[in-house]
C-alpha positions in Angstrom: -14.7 23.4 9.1 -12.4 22.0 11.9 -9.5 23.5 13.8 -7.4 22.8 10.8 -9.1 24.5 8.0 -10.4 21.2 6.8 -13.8 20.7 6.3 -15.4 18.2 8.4 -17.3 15.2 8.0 -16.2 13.7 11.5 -17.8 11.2 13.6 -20.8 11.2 10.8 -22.7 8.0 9.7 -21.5 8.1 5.7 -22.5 4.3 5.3 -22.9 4.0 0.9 -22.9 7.6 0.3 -21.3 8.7 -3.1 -18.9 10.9 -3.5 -17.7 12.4 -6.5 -15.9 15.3 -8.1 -12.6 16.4 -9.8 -11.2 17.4 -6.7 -11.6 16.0 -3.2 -9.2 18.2 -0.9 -8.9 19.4 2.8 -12.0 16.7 4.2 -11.7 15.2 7.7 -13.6 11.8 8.0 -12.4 11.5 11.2 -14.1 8.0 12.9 -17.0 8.4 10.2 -18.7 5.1 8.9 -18.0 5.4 5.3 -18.5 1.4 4.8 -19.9 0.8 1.1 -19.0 4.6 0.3 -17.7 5.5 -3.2 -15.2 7.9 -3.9 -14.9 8.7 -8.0 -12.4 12.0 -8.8 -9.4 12.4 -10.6 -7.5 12.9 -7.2 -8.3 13.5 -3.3 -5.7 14.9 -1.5 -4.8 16.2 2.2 -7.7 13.9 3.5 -7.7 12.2 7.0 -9.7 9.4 7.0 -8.0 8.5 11.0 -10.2 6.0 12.9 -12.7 5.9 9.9 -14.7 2.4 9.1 -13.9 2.0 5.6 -15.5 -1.3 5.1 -16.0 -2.6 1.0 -15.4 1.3 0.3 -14.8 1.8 -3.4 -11.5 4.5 -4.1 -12.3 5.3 -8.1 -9.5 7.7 -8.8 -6.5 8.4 -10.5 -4.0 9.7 -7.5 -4.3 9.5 -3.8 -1.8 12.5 -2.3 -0.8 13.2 1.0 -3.7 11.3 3.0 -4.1 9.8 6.0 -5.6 6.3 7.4 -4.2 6.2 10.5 -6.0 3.4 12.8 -8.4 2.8 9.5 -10.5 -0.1 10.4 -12.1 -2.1 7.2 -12.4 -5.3 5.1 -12.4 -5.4 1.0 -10.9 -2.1 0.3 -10.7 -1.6 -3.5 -7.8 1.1 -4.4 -6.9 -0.9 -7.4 -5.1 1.0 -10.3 -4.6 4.0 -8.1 -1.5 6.5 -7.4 -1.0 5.7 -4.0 1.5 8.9 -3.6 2.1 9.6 0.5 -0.2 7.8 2.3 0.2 6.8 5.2 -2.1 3.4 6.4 0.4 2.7 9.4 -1.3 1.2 12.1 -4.5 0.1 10.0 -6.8 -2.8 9.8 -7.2 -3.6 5.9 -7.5 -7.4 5.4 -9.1 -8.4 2.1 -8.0 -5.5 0.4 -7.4 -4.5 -3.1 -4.3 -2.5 -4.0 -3.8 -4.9 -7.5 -2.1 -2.7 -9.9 -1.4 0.5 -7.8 1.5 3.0 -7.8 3.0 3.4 -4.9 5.3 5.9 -3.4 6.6 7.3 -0.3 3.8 5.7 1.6 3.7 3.3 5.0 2.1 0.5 5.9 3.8 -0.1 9.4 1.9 -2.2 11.9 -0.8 -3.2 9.0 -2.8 -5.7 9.0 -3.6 -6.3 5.3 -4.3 -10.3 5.9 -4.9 -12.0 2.6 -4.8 -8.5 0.2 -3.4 -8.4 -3.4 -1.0 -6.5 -4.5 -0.8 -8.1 -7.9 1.6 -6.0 -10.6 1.8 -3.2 -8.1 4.4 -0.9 -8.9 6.4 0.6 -5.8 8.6 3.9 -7.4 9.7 5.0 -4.1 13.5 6.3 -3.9 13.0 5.4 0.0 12.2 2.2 1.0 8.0 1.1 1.8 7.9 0.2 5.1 5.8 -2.7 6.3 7.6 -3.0 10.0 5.8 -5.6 12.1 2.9 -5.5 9.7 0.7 -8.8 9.7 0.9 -10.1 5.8 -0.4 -13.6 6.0 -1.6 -14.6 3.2 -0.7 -11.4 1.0 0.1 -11.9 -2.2 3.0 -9.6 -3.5 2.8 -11.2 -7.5 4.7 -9.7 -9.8 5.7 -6.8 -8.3 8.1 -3.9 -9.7 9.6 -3.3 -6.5 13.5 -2.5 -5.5 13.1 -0.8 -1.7 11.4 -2.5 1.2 11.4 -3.0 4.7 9.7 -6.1 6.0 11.7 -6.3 9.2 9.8 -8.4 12.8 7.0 -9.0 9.8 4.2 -12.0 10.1 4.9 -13.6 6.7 2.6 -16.8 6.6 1.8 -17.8 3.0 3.2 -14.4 1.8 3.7 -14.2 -1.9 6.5 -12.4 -2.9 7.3 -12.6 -6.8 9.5 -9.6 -8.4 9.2 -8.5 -11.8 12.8 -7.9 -12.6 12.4 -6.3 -15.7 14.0 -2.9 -14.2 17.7 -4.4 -14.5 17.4 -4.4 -18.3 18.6 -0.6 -19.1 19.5 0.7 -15.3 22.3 3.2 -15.0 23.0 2.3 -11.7 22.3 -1.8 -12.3 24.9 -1.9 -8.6 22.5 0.4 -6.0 19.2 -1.3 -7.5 21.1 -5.2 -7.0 22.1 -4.1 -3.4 18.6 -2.6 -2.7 16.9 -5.8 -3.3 19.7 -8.0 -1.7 18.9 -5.6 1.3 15.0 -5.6 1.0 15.2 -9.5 0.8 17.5 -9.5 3.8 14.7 -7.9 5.7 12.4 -10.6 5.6 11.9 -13.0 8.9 14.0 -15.8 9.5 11.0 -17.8 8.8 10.6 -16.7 5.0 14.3 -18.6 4.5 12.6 -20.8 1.7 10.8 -17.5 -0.1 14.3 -15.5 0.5 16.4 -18.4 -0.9 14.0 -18.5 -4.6 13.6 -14.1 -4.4 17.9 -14.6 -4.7 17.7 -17.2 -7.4 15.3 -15.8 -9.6 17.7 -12.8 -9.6 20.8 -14.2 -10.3 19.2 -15.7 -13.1 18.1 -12.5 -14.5 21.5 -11.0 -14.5 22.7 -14.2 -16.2 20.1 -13.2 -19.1 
C-alpha cells in the first residue's frame, strides 16, 4: 500500500490486463500503462488513475465515485452508460472518447482535451454547473443532451455539437432557475459559437411556446 492507505499499482506496465470484481476501491494507478485494460464491477470508487496511459481502456461498470484522472493521457476511452459521479478528468488528454449515454455529476473536465468524443444522450444531474473552462472540444458532439448547468467559458469550440433535450421544462417546479441556468450556460460559450448560441436560444423559446 502507498502513503495513503491505497493499494498500489503505480508506475506498473498493466497494458490489457482485466480487472474485475464488485468492488474496485482505494487503488492508485499512478502513471501505470493500463492501455487496452478492462475494468467490469458494479462500481470503483476513490481510485487515482493521475498521469495513467489509459489508451482504448474499456470502463464496464455501473458508477464511477469520487476518482481521479488528473493529467490522464489516452485515445478511445469507452465510459459509455456509466455514473460518472465526482470525477475529476481536469487537465486530461481524452480525444476519441466515449462518454455516450453517461450520468454525470459534480465532475470536471477543465483544461480537457476530449477532441472529437461523444457525448450522445448524456445526462448531466449536477445542481453545480460541469465545468469545461478552456477545455479543447473540437469536434465534440454534445447531441441530445439533458443538460441545464455549464461552463464553457475561453473554450475551443470548432465543429462542437451542442443539441439539448429540453424535455426537463415539461413538469419543473422551478421552470424560472432552470430557463436562467441555460440562458447562462449558453452565455458561456465563445464569441465564435454566435451561430450555435443563436439556434441553442431558439430551440428553447420554441419549447416554452409548446
Amino acid at each position: 500500500k502507498d502513503a495513503q492507505g491505497y493499494i498500489d499499482l503505480s508506475d506498473l506496465d498493466l497494458t490489457s490486463c482485466h480487472f474485475k470484481g464488485d468492488v474496485i476501491s482505494e487503488v492508485s494507478f499512478l502513471s501505470s500503462n493500463l492501455q487496452h485494460a478492462t475494468f467490469e464491477c458494479k462500481e470503483i470508487e476513490n481510485c487515482n488513475f493521475t498521469k495513467a496511459t489509459v489508451n482504448n481502456v474499456i470502463f464496464k461498470c455501473r458508477r464511477l465515485h469520487n476518482v481521479i484522472f488528473l493529467k490522464t493521457s489516452g485515445e478511445c476511452v469507452d465510459f459509455s452508460q456509466n455514473i460518472l459521479d465526482t470525477v475529476d478528468f481536469s487537465q486530461s488528454q481524452l480525444g476519441h472518447s466515449n462518454f455516450r449515454e453517461c450520468q454525470i455529476k459534480n465532475s470536471n473536465f477543465d483544461n480537457c482535451y476530449l477532441y472529437a468524443s461523444h457525448f450522445t444522450r448524456a445526462e448531466f444531474l449536477s445542481t453545480k454547473e460541469i465545468s469545461f473552462i478552456k477545455s479543447n472540444l473540437t469536434a465534440v458532439m454534445f447531441d441530445h443532451v439533458r443538460m441545464s448547468t455549464g461552463n464553457f467559458k475561453d473554450c475551443i469550440t470548432e465543429k462542437l455539437t451542442l443539441t439539448i433535450d429540453y424535455s426537463d421544462i415539461f413538469g419543473n417546479e422551478d421552470l424560472d432557475g432552470y430557463i436562467n441556468a441555460i440562458i447562462q450556460m449558453i452565455n458561456t460559450l465563445p464569441d465564435n459559437a454566435v451561430k450555435l448560441k443563436s439556434v441553442l436560444a431558439v430551440k428553447l423559446v420554441i419549447q416554452l411556446k409548446i
